[in-house]
N, C-alpha and C positions, 0 to 999 in steps of 0.2 A: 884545537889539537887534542885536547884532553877528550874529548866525547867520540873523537878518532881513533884514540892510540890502543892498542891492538891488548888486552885482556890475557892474561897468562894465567897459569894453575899454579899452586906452588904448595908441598906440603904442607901441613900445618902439625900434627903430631903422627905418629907410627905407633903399634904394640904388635909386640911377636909373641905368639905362642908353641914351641914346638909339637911335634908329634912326638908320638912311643917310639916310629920309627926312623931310623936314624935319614940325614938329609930331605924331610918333608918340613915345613913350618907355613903355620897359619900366620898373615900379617896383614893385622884392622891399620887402613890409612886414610888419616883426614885431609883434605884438600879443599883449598879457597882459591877463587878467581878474583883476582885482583880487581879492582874498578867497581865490583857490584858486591852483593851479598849469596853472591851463589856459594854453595856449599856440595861437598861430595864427600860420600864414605864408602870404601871399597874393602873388599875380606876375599883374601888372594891365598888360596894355598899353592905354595910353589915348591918345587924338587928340582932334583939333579936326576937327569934321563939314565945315570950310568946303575941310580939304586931305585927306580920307581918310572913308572910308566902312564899311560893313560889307558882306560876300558871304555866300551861303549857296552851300555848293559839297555836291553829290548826289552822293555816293560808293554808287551806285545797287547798282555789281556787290561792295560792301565789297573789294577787292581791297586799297586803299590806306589807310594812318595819316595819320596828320593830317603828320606829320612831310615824310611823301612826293610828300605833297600842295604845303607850301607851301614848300615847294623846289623844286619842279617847276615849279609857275608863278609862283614868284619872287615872293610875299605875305609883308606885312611881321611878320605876324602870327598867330595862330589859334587857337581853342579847338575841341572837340569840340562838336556840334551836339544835337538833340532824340530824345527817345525815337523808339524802333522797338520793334517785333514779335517773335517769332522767326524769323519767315520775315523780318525787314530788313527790312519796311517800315513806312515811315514815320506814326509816330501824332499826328494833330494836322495843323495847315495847314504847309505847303511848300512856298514858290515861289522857283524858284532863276533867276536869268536873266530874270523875268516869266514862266517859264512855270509854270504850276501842276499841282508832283506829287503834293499829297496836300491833299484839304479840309481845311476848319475842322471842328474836332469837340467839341464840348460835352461836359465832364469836369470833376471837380473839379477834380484837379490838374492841366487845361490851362486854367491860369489867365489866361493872358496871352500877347500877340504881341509879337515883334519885326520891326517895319516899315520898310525902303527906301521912302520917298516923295518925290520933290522935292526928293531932293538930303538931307532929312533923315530923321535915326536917331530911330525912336521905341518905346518899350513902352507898350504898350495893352492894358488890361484887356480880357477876351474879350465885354464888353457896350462896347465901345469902337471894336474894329474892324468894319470895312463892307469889302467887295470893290471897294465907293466910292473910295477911297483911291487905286484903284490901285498897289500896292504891286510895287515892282519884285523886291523882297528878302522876304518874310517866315519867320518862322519860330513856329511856337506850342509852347510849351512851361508851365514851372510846377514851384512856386506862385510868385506875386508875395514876392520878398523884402523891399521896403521901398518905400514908397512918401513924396508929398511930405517925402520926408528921416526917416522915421519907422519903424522895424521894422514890419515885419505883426504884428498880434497872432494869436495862434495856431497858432502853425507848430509843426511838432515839434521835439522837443526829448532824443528819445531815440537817433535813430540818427545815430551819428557815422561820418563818409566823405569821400572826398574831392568835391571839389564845383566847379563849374563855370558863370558866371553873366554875364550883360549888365547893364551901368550903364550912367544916363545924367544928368548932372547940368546945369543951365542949360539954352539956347538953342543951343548947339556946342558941347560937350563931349560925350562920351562913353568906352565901352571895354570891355572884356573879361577875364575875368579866371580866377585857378584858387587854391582854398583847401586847403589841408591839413587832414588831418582836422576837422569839426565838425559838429554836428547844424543843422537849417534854423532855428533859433529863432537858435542863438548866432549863422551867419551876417548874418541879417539885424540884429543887434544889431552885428556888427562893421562891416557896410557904413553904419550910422549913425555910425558915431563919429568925434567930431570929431578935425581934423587929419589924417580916413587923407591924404589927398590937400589939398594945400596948394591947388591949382590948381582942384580940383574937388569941388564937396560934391553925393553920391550925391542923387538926388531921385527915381530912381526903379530897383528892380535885380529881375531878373529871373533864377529859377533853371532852370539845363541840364540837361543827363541826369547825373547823378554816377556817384560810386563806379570802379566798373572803366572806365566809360567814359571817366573826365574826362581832360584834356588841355590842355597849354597849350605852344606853341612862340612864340619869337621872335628876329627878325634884325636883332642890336644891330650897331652900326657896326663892332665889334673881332670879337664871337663870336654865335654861335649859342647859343640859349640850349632848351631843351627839357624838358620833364615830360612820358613816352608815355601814352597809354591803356593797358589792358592785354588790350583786344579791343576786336575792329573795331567800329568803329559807322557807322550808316547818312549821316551827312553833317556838316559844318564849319564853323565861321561864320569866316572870317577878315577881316584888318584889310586895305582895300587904297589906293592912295593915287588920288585924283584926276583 
């Protein structure tokens, strides 16, 4: 029974950092799976949709890191963005500003969009979204990590890396985030679990490009906080305010 019984996540400690601006904060969380020595740290900036929003910024010529990026134009926030090519371009839908630099493209693993519409943040399964919408923001990327509050069943579970994703939990919540080593199975079992977020229970999380590409920066009130990529990638999603 014991070499059977089913492995759970459970926090192990929390640290919050706010931002300058008001309803953004930075929160480092530790997590343990019961039964083994597996370990997980994740660095989530989360918001309120009704005071900050999400951008998709086209780092078109790859010139710039994420880092460069949102210092430059003074964002509170940011993760690396969706797969590319080798020639850097962009795979999957891409609208950055409203303007549209790369279609919808049907794929497994472009599982799902993240949508700017009407002032709201949403993930949408790729039988979900319309060009209807009008989306100011989109990005399409994959697989679905977790959905009504639930892991996806069948994700993998063999290749462990670092990882990069979109959550969105209620009516106004939302956020962005960056994982320490894990495979996509455990991910989406740790984005389930109760307590990560006191404020906000995940309902719906959506995976980025990982690995070399992942990234996570943020501009706490005292310091800067930052995890680099380890090569360029084609564009950004940051957090911006209002």
């Amino acid at each position: 029974m014991a070499g059977t019984a089913r492995a759970d996540w459970s926090v192990t400690s929390s640290q919050t950092d706010r931002a300058a601006v008001a309803g953004i904060e930075h929160r480092r969380v530790v997590l343990a799976e019961s039964g083994t020595e597996e370990r997980a740290t994740l660095d989530f900036a989360f918001f309120s949709t009704k005071t900050a929003t999400l951008r998709v910024i086209d780092n078109h010529t790859g010139e710039d890191d994420l880092a460069a990026v949102m210092q430059r134009e003074h964002y509170v926030a940011g993760v690396n963005g969706g797969y590319f090519d080798p020639a850097n371009a962009p795979v999957g839908l891409l609208i950055s500003d409203g303007k549209l630099i790369a279609p919808l493209r049907k794929a497994r693993l472009l599982s799902g969009v993240m949508i700017v519409s009407n002032g709201r943040v949403q993930l949408l399964r790729f039988a979900e979204y319309s060009s209807r919408r009008n989306a100011v923001t989109a990005l399409q990327c994959g697989p679905f990590l977790a959905d009504r509050g639930q892991p996806v069943a069948g994700l993998d579970d063999t290749r462990s890396v670092r990882r990069t994703f979109i959550i969105t939990g209620g009516s106004d919540r939302a956020g962005i985030g960056y994982c320490s080593d894990a495979t996509l199975a455990q991910l989406g079992k740790i984005l389930a679990t109760p307590g990560l977020a006191p404020d906000l229970k995940v309902q719906r999380a959506l995976n980025l490009d990982g690995g070399s590409s992942s990234a996570f920066w943020f501009a706490g009130e005292r310091n800067l906080f930052s995890i680099p990529e380890q090569k360029t990638v084609r564009d950004f999603v940051a957090v911006v305010s209002k």
